[in-house]
N, C-alpha and C positions, 0 to 999 in steps of 0.2 A: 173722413180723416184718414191719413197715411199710416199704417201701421207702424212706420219706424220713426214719428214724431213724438213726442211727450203731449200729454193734453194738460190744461189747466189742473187736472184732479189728480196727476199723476203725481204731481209736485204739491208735496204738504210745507206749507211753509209754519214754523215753531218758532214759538219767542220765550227766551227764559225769562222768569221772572225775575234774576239776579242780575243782568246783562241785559244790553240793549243790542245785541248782536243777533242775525239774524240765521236758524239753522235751516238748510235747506236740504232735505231729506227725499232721494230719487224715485221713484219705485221702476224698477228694470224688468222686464221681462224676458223672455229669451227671444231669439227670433225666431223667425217661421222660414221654414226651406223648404220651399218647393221642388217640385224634381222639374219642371218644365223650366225653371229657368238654369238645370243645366244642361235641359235640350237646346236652349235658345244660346249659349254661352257654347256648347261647343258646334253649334252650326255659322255662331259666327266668327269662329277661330277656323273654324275649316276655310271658311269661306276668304279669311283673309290670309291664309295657308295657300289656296288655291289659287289666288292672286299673285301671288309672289312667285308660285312654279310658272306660272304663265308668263311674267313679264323676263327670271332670269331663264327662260327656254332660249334667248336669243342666242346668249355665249355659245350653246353645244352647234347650235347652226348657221355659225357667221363666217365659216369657210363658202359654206354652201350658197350658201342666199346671196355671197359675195358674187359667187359667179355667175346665178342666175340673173341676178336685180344690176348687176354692177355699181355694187356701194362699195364706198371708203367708209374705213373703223368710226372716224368721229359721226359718220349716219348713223353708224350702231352703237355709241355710246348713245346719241339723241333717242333714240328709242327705248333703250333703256330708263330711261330719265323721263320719261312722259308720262310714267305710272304718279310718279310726284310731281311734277308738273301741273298736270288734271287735280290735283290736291286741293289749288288756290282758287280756280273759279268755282270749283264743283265743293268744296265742304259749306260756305256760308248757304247753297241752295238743295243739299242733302241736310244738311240741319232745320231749315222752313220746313220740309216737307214731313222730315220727322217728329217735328212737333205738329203737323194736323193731320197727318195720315197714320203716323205711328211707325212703330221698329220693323215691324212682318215687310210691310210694304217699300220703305226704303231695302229691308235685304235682298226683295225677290227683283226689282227696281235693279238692284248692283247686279246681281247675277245673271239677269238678262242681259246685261249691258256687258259683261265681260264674255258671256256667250257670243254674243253678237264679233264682237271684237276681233276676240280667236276663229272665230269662221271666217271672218272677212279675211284674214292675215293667213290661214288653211287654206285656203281654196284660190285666192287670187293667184294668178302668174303677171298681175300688172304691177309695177311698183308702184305705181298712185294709191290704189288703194291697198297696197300692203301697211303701206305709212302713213296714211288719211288718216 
């Protein structure tokens, strides 16, 4: 059973004997806070922190890249835009996996995948694979 569900016994149900009305009486308890789920709550705000300095890095270097890759602005708008983009195919198949793998495994799952990313996009001088 869920700690944050009510059970059958939790709920006293009382009937006046004056009235046909039914009183329903809660019993609440307080919650329970863990401290790992604000380990787990600010590793995944980092991580989606970290996402975001990664994608808007383009802005500070689109003189640069301009001249090396020779792209036009609307190429670096499109790149921009591909962090949302990846939104539509990839949430219905990060969602499956989080429900039979679980949360640990979809985060470290994302962070390789944005590792990967940023190296490819570091280290290439091809524009193929700066933009793959």
């Amino acid at each position: 059973m869920q700690p944050d569900r009510l059970s059958f016994t939790d709920v006293l149900e009382t009937r006046s004997d004056q009235s046909s009305s039914i009183d329903l009486h809660v019993v609440h308890s307080p919650p329970k806070i863990y401290k790992r789920r604000w380990y787990v709550l600010a590793v995944f705000s980092l991580t989606g922190c970290l996402n975001y300095f990664i994608w808007n890095s383009w802005a500070p270097i689109e003189r640069s890249a301009s001249a090396v890759y020779n792209w036009r602005d609307n190429e670096f708008s499109l790149l921009n835009s591909w962090g949302l983009i990846m939104l539509i195919p990839f949430t219905p198949i990060f969602a499956k996996v989080l429900q039979t793998r679980g949360f640990r495994f979809v985060l470290v799952i994302t962070v390789i995948l944005m590792l990967l990313g940023t190296a490819i996009r570091l280290i290439s001088l091809n524009p193929y694979f700066a933009t793959w």
